[in-house]
Backbone as CSV, one residue per row, in Angstrom:
resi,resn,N_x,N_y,N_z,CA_x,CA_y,CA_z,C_x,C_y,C_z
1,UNK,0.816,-1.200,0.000,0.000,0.000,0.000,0.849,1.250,0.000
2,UNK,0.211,2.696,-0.337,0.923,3.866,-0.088,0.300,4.350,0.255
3,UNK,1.143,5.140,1.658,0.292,6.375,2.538,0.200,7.451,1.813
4,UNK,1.294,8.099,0.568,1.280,8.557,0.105,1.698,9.013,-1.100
5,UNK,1.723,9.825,-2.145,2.479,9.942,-3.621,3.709,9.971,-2.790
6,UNK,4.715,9.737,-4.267,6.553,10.251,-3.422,6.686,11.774,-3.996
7,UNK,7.174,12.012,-3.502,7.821,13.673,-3.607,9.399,14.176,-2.524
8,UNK,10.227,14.490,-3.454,11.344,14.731,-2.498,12.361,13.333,-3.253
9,UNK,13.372,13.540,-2.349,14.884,12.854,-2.565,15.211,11.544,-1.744
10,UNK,15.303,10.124,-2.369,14.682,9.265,-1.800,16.841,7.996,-2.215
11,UNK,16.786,7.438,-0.712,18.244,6.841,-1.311,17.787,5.760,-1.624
12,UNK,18.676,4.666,-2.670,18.257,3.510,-2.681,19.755,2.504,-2.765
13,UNK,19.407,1.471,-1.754,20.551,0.825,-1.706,21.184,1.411,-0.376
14,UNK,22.001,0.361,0.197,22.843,0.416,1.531,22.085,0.452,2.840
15,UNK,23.024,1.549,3.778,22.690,1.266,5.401,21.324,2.149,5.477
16,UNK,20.330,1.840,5.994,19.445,2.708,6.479,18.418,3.334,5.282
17,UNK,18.630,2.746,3.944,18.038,3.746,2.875,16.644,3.264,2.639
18,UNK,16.359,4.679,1.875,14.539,4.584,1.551,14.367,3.671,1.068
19,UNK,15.022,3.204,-0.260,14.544,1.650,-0.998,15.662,0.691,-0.776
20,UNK,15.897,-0.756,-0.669,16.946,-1.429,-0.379,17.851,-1.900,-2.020
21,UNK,16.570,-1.343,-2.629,17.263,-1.671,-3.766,16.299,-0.882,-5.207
22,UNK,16.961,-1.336,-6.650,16.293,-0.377,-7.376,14.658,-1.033,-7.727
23,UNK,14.515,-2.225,-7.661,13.411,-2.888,-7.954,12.060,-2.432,-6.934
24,UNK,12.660,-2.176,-5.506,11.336,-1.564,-4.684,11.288,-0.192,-5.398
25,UNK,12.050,1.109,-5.384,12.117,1.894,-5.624,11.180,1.900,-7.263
26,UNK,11.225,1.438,-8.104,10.082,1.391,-9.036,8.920,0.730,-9.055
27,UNK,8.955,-0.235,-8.077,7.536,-0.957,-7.579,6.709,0.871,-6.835
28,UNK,7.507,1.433,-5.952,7.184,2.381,-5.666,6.204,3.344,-6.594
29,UNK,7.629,3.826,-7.266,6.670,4.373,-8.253,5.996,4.037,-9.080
30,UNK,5.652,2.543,-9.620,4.536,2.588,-10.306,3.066,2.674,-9.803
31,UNK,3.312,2.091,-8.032,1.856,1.961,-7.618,1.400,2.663,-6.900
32,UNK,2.696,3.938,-6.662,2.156,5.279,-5.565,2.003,6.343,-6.698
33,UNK,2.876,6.267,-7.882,2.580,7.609,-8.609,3.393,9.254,-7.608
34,UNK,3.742,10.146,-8.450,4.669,11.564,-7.741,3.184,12.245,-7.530
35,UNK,3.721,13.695,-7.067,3.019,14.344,-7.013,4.224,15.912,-6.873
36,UNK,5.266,15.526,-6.840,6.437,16.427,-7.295,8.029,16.225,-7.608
37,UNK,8.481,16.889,-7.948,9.905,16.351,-8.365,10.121,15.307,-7.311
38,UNK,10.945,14.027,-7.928,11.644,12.630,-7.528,12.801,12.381,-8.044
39,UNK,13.680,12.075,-6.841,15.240,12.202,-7.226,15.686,10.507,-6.489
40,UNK,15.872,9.646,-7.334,16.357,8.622,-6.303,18.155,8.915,-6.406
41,UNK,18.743,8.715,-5.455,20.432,8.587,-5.415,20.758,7.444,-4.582
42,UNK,21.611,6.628,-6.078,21.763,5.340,-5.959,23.061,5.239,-5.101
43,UNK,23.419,4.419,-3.909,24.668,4.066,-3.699,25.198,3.466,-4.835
44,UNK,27.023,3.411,-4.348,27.965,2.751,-5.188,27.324,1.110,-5.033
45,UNK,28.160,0.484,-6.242,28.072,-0.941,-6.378,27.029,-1.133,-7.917
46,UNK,27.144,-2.369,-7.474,26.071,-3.305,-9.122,24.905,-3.328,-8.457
47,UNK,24.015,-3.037,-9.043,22.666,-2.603,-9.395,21.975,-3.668,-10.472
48,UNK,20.423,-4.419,-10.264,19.893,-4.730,-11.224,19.139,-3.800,-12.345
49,UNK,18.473,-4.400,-13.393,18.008,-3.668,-13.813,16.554,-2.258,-13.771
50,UNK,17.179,-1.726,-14.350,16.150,-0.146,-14.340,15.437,-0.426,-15.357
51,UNK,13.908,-0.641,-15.223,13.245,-1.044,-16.050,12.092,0.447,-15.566
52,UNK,11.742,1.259,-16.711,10.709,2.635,-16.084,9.464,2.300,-17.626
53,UNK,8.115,2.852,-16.569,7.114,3.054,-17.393,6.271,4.303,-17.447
54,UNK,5.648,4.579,-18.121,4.497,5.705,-17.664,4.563,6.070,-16.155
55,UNK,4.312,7.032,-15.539,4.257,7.382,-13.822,3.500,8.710,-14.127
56,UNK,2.027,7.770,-13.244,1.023,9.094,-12.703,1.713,10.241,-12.485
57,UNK,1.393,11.011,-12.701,1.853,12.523,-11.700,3.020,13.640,-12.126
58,UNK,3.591,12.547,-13.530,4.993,13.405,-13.833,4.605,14.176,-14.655
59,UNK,5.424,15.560,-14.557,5.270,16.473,-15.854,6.361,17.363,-15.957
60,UNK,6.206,18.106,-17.040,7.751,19.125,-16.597,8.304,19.681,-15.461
61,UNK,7.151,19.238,-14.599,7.862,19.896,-13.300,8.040,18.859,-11.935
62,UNK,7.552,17.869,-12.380,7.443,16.971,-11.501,8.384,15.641,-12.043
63,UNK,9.013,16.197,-12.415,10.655,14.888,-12.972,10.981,13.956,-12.302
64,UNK,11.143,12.696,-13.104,11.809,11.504,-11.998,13.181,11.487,-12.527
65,UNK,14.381,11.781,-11.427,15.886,11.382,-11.757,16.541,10.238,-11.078
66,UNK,17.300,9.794,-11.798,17.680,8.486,-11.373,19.322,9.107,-11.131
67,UNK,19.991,9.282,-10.250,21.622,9.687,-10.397,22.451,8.668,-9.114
68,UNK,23.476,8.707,-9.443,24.511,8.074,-8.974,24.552,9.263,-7.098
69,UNK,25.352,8.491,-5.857,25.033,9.543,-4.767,26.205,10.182,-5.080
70,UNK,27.216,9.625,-5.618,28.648,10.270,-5.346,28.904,10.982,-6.628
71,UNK,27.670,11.387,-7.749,27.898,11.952,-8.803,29.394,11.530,-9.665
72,UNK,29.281,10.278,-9.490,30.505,9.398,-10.326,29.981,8.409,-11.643
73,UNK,30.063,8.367,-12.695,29.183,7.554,-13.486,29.645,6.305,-13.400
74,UNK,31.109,6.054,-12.634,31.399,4.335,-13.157,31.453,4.388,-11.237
75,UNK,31.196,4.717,-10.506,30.497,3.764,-8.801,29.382,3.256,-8.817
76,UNK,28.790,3.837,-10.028,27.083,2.610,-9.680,26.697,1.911,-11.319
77,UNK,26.727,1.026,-11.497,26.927,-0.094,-12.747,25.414,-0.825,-12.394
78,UNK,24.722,-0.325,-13.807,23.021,-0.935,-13.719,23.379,-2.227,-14.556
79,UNK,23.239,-3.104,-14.422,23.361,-4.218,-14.693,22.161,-4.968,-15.634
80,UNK,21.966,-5.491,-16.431,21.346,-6.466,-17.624,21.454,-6.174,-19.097
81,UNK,20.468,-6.621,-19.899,20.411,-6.638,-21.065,18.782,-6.649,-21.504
82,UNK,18.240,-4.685,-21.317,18.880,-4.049,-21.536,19.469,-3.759,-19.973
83,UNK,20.148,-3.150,-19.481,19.855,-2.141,-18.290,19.249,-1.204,-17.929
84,UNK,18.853,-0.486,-18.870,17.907,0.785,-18.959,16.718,0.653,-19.828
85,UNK,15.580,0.205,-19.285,14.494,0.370,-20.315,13.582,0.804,-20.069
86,UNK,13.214,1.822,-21.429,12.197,2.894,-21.566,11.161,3.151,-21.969
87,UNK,9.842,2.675,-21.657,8.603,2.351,-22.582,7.549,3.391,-22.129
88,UNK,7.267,4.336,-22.984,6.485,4.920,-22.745,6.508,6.540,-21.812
89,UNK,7.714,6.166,-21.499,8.335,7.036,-20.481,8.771,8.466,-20.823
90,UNK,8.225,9.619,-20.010,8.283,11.014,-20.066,8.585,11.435,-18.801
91,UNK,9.342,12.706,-18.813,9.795,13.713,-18.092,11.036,12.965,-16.783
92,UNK,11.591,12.022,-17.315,13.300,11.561,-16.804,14.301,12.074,-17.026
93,UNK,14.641,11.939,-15.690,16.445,11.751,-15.873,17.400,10.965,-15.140
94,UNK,18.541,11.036,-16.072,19.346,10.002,-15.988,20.510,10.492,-15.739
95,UNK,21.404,10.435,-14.431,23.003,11.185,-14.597,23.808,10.534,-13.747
96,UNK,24.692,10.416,-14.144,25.996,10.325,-13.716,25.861,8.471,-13.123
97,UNK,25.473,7.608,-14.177,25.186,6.003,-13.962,25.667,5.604,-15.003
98,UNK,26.568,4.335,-14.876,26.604,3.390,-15.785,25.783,2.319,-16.187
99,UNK,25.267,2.232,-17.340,24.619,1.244,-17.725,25.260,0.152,-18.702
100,UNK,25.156,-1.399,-18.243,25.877,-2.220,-18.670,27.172,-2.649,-18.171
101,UNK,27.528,-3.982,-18.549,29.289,-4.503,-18.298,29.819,-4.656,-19.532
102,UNK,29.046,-4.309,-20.972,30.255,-4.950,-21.695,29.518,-6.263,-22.222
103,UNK,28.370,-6.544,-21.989,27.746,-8.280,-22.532,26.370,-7.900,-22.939
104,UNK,25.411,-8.357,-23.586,24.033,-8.856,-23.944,24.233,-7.580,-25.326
105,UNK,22.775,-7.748,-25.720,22.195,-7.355,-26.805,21.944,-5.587,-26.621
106,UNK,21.458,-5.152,-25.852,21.284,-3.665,-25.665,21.961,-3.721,-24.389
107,UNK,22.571,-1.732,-24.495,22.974,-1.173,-23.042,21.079,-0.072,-22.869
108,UNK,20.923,0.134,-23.225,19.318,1.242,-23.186,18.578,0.831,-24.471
109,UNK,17.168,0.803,-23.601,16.357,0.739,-24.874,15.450,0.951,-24.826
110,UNK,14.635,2.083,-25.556,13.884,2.698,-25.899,12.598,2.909,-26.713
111,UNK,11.347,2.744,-26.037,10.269,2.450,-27.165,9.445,3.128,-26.537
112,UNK,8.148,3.184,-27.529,6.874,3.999,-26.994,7.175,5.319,-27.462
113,UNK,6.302,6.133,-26.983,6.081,7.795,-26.631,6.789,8.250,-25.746
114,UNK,8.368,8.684,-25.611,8.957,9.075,-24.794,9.575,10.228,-25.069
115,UNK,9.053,11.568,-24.176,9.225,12.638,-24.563,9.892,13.431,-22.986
116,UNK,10.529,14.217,-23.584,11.285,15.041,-21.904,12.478,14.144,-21.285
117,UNK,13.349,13.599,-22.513,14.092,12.367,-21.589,15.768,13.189,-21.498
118,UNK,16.330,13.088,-20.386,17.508,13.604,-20.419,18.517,12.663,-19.700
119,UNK,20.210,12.088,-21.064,21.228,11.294,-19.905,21.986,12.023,-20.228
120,UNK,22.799,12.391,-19.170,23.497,12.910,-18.807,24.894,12.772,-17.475
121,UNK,25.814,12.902,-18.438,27.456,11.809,-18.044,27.211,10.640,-17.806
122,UNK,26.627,9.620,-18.386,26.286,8.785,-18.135,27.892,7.774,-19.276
123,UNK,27.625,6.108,-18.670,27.847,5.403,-19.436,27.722,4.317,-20.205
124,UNK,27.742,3.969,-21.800,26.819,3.087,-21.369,27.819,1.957,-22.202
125,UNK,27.595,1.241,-21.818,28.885,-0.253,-22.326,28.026,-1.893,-22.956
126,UNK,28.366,-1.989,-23.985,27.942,-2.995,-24.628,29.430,-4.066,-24.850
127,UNK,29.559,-4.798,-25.364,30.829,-5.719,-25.863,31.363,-4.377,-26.968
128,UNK,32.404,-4.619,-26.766,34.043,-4.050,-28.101,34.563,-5.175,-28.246
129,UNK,34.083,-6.208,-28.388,34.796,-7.232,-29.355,33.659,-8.133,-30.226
130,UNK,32.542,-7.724,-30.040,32.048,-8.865,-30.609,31.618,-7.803,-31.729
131,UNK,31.267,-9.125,-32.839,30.697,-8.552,-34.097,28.994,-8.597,-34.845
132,UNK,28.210,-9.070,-33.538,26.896,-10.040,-33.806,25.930,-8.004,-34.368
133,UNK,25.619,-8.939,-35.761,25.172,-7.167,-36.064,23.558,-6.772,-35.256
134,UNK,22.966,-7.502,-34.468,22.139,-6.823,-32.880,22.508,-6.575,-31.859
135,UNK,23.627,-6.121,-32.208,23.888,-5.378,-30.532,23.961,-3.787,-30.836
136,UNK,23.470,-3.487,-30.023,23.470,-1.674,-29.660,23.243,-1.190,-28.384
137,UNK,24.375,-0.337,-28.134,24.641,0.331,-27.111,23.324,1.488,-26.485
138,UNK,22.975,1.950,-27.508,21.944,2.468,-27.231,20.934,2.391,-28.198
139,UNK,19.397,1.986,-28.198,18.353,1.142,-29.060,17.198,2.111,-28.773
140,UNK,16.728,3.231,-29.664,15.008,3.924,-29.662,14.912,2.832,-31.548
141,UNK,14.248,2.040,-31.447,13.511,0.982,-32.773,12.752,1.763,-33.854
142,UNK,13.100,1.751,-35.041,11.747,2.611,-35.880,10.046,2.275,-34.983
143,UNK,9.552,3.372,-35.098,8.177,3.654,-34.318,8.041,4.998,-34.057
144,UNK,6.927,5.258,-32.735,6.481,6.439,-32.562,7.681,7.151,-32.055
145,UNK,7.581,8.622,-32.718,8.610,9.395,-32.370,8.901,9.976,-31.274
146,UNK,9.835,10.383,-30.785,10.143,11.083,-29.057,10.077,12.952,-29.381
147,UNK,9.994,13.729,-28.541,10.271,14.677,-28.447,11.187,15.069,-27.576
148,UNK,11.701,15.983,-27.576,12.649,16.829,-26.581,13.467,15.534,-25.856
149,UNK,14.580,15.495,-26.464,15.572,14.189,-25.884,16.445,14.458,-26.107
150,UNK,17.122,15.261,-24.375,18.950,15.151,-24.127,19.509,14.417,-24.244
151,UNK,21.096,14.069,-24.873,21.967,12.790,-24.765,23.442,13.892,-24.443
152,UNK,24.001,14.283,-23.355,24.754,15.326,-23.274,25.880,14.911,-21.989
153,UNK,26.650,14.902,-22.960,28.007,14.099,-21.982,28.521,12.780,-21.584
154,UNK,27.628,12.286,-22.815,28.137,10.540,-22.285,29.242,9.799,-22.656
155,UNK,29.564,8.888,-22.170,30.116,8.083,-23.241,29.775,6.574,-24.236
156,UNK,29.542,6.149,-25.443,28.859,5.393,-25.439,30.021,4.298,-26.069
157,UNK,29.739,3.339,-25.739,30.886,1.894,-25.494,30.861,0.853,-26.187
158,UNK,31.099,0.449,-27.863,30.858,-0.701,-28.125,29.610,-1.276,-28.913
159,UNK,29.256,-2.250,-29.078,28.149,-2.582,-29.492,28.513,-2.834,-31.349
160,UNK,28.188,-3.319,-32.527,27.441,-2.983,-33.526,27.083,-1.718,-33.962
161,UNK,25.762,-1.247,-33.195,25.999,-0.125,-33.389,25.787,0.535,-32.052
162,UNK,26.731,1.776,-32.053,26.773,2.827,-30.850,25.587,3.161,-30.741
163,UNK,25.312,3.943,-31.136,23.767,5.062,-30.710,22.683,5.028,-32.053
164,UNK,21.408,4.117,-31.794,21.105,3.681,-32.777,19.615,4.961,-32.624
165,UNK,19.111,5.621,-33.526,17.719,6.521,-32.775,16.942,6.702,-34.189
166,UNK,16.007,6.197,-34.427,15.123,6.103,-35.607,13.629,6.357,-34.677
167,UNK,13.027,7.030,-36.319,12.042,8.002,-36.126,10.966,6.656,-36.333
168,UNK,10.087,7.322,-37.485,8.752,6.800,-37.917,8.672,6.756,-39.936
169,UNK,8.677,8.412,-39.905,8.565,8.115,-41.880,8.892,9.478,-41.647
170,UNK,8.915,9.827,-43.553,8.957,11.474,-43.471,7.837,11.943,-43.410
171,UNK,6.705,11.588,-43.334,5.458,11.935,-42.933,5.406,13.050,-41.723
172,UNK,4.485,14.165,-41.842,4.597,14.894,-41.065,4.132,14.301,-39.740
173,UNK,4.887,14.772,-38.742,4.695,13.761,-37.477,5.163,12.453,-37.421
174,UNK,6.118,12.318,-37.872,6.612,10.999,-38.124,8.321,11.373,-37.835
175,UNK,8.666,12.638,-37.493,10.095,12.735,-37.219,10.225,12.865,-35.564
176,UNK,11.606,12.317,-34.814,11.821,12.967,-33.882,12.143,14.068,-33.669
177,UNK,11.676,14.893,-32.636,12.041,16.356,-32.747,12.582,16.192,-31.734
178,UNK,13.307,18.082,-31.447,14.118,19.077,-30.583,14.931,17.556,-30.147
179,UNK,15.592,16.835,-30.793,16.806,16.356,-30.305,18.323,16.809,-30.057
180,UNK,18.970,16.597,-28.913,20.821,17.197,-28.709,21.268,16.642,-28.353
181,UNK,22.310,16.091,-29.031,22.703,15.140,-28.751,24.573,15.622,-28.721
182,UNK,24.767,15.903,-27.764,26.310,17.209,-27.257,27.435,16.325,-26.337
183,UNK,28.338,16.659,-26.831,29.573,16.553,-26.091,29.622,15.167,-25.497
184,UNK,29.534,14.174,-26.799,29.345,12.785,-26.182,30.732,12.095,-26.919
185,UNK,31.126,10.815,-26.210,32.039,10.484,-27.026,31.565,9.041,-27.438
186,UNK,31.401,8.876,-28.722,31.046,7.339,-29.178,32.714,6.483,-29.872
187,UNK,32.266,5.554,-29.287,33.710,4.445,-29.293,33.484,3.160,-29.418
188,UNK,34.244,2.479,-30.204,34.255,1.014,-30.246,33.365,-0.020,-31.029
189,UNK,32.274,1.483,-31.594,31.538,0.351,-32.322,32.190,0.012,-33.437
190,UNK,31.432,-1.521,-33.822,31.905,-2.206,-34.635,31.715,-1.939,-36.297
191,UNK,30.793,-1.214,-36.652,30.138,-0.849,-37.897,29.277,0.619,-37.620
192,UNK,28.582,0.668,-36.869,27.934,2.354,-37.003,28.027,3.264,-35.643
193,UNK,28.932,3.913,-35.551,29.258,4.191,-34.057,27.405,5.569,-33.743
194,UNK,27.513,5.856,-35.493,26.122,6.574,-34.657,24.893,6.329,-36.355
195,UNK,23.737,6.336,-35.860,22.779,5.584,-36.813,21.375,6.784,-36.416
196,UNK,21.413,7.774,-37.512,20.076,8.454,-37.244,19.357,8.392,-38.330
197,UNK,18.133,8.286,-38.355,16.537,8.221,-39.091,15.793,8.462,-38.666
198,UNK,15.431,9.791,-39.869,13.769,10.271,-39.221,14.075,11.163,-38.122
199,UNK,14.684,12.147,-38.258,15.362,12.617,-36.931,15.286,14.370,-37.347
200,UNK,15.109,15.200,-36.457,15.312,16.740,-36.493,16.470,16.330,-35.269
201,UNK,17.952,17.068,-35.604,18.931,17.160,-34.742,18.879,18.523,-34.325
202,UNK,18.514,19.152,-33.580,18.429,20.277,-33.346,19.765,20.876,-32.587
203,UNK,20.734,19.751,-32.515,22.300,19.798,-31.898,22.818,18.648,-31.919
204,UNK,23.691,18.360,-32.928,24.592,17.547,-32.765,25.998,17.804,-33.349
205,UNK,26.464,18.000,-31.985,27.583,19.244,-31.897,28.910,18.850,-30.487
206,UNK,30.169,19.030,-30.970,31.088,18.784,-29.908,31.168,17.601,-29.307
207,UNK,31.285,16.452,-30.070,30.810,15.022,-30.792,32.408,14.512,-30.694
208,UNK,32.641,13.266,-30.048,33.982,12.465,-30.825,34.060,11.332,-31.068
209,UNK,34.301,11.206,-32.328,33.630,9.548,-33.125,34.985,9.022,-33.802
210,UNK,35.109,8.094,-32.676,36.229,7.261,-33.049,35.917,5.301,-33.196
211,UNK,36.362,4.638,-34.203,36.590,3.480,-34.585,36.951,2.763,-33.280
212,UNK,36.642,1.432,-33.171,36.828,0.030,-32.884,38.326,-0.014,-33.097
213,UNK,39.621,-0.362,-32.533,40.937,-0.542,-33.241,40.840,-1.559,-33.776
214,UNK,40.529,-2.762,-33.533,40.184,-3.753,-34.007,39.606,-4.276,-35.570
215,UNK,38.822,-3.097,-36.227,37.705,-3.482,-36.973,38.352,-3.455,-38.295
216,UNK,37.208,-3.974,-38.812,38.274,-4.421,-40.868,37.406,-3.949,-41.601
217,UNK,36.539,-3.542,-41.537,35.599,-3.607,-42.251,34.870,-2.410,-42.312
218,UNK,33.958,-1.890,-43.301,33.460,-0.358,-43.693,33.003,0.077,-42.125
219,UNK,33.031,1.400,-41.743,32.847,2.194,-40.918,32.183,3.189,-41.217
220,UNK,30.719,3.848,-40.646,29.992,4.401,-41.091,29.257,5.248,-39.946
221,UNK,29.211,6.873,-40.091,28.566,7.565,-38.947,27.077,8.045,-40.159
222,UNK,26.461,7.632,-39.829,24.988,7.297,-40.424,23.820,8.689,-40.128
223,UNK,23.650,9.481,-41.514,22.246,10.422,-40.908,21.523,10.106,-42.015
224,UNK,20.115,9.650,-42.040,20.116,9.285,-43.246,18.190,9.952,-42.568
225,UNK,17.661,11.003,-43.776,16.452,11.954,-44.017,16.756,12.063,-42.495
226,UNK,17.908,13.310,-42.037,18.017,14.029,-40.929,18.224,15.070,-40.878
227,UNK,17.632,15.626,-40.243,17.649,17.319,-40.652,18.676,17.819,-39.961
228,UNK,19.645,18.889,-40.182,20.623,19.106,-39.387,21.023,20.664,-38.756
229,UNK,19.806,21.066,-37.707,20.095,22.646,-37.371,21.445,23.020,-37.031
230,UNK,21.791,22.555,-36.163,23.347,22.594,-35.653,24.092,21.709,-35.565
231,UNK,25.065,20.955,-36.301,25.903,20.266,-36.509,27.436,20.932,-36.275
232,UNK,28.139,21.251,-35.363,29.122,21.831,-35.230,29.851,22.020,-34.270
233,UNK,31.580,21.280,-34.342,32.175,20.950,-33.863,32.270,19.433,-33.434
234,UNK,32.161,18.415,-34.329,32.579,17.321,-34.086,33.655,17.078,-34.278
235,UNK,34.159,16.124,-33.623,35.212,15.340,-34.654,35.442,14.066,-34.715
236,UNK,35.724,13.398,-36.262,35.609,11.979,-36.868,37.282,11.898,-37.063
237,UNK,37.301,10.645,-36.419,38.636,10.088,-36.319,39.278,8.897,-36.129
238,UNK,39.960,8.276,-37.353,39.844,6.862,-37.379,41.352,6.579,-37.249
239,UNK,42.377,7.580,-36.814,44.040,7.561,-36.674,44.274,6.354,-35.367
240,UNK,43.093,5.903,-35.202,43.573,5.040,-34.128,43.830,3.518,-34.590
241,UNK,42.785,3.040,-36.041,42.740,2.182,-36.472,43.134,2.108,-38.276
242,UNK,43.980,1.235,-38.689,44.420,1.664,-40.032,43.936,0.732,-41.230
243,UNK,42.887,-0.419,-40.376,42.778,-1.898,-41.138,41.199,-1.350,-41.576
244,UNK,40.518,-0.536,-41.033,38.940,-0.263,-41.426,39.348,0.289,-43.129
245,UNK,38.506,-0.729,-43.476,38.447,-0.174,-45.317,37.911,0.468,-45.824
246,UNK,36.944,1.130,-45.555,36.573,2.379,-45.878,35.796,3.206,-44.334
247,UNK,35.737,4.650,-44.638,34.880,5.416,-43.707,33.900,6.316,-44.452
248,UNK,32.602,6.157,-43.991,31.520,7.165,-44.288,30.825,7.561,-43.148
249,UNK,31.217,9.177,-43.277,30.901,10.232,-42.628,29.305,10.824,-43.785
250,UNK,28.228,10.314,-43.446,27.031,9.862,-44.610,25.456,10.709,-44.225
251,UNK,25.332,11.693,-45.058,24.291,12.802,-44.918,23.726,12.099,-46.046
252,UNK,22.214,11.596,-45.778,21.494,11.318,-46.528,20.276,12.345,-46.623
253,UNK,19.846,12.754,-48.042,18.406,13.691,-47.799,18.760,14.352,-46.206
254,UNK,19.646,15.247,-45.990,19.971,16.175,-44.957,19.251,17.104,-45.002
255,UNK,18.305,17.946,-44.302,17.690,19.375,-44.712,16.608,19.427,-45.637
256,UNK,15.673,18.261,-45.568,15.224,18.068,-47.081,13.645,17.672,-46.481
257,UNK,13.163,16.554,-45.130,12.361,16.205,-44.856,11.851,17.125,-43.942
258,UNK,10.470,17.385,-43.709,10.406,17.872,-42.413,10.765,19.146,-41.886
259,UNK,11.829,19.621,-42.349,12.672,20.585,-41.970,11.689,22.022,-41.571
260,UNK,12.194,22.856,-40.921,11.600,24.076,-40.309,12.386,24.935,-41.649
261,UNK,11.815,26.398,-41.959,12.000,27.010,-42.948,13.657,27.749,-42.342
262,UNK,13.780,28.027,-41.696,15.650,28.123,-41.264,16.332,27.453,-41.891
263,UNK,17.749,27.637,-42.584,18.569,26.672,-42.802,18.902,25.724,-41.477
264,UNK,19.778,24.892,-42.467,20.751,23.977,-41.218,22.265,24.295,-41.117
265,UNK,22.909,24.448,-39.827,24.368,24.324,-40.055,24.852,23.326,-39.748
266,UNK,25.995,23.233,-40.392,27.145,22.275,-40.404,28.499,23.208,-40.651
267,UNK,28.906,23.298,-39.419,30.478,23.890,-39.665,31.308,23.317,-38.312
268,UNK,32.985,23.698,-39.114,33.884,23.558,-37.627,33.973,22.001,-37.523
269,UNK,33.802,21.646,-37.962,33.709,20.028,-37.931,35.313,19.447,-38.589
270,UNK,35.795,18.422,-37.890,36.948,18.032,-37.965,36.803,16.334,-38.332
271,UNK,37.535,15.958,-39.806,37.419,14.754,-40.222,38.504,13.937,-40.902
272,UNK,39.402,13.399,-39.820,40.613,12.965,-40.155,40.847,11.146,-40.129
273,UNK,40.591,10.908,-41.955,40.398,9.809,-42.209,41.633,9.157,-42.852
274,UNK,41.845,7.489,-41.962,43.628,7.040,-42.083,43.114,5.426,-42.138
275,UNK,42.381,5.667,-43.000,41.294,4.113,-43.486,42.617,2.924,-44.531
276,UNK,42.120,2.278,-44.388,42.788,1.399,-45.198,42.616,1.658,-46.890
277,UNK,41.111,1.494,-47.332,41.091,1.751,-49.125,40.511,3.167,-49.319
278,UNK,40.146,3.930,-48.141,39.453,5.197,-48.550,38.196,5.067,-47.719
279,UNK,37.003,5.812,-48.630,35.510,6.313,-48.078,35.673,7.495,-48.623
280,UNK,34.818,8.142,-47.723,34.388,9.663,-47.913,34.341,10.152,-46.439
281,UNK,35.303,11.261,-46.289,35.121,11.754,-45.138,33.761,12.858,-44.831
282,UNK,33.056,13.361,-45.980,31.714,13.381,-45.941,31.048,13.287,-46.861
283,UNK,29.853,12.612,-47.209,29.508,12.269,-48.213,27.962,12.498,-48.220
284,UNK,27.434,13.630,-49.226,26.025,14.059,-48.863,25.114,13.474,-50.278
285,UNK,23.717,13.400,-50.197,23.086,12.710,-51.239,22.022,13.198,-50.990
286,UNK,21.875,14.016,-51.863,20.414,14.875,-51.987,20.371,15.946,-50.818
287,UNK,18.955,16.539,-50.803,19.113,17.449,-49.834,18.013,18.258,-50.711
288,UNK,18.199,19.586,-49.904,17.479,20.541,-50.350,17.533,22.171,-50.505
């Protein structure tokens, strides 16, 4: 039973804390519902999985955050496959947590109507050695689109593909909007360290996209019918690995779907390609 909604700053895990672990702490909230901002702060250690749904009561002002206590992203390690999953889910946040060890099929994953979502320094770790082409570090599936979704300061680890985020169609209402996706570093994937469709980037900017050392095979940072307001200051860089045979840095129909009557920028961007047979260090196809 609940005496009452939660509201306020709630610990979970260790000596004396509100939830003993993360599984009460969302039993919580699914069957008490907020009634104002909710902050759980996780002790250090391994953690099962964070599994979140719909929650009565949330709205822009009434946020559920999930953060680490010691504001460290690698002392608290959410553990499964996925570790983070998101169905339906609005007005979260996510900071300073690791999600994943390095094993299963997804590190986050993402479906439904999920709008107001923010991670932040977060990490998230899939395998850097394996090559099985379903794994992704981070997974929103073609479907209904998200709105307003921070990705700002992470790092993302491995996988197939790094950061995978697909819309719906070019149909109006069929793109994700006000997405920013800032100052993240994607690494290790095996084939697409980043994979967008169906997407308004409204920032994707101060970006560092580096290769797998390992990998042999084409390498590809993927926007394909993405609109691109601010694109500026990344940088693509494959000087770490010399056996990848080609690189595409790949603007498909950029500026072309969807788009708001403003241009898009793309500047300042840094693309230093040391591939084995070549690619295109950017390579655009159509547009508008």
């Amino acid at each position: 039973g609940c005496d009452s909604l939660l509201n306020g700053m709630y610990t979970v895990g260790g000596v004396n804390a509100d939830f003993s672990n993360i599984a009460d702490a969302l039993l919580a909230l699914e069957r008490c519902g907020i009634d104002g901002p909710v902050e759980f702060r996780i002790v250090s250690g391994n953690h099962g999985q964070l599994v979140l749904k719909n929650i009565s009561g949330a709205s822009p002002t009434n946020t559920i955050t999930f953060t680490s206590i010691t504001g460290n992203a690698s002392d608290v390690r959410i553990t499964g496959s996925p570790a983070l999953s998101l169905s339906g889910v609005s007005h979260a946040r996510f900071r300073y947590l690791t999600f994943g060890n390095g094993t299963g099929t997804y590190g986050v994953n993402m479906t439904g109507k999920c709008d107001d979502i923010e991670i932040y320094h977060c990490e998230i770790r899939l395998s850097s050695t394996s090559t099985a082409t379903n794994t992704y570090a981070f997974y929103k599936p073609q479907g209904v689109p998200c709105d307003d979704f921070r990705f700002i300061g992470n790092i993302v680890n491995g996988g197939y593909y790094g950061f995978y985020f697909y819309g719906q169609s070019t149909n109006n209402g069929g793109y994700n909007t006000n997405v920013r996706v800032d100052s993240n570093q994607f690494i290790n994937a095996y084939y697409y360290p980043t994979y967008f469709y169906y997407t308004d980037l409204e920032s994707f900017s101060h970006n560092t996209i580096t290769p797998r050392p390992s990998s042999t095979t084409t390498w590809y940072s993927y926007f394909y019918y993405t609109n691109h307001y601010h694109t500026v200051g990344n940088k693509w860089n494959t000087m770490n690995n010399t056996t990848i045979n080609n690189f595409y840095n790949y603007l498909y129909y950029a500026q072309m779907y969807n788009a708001r009557d403003d241009r898009g920028l793309y500047a300042n961007n840094e693309v230093i390609n040391r591939t084995n047979t070549g690619g295109y260090g950017l390579y655009v196809y159509g547009g508008s």
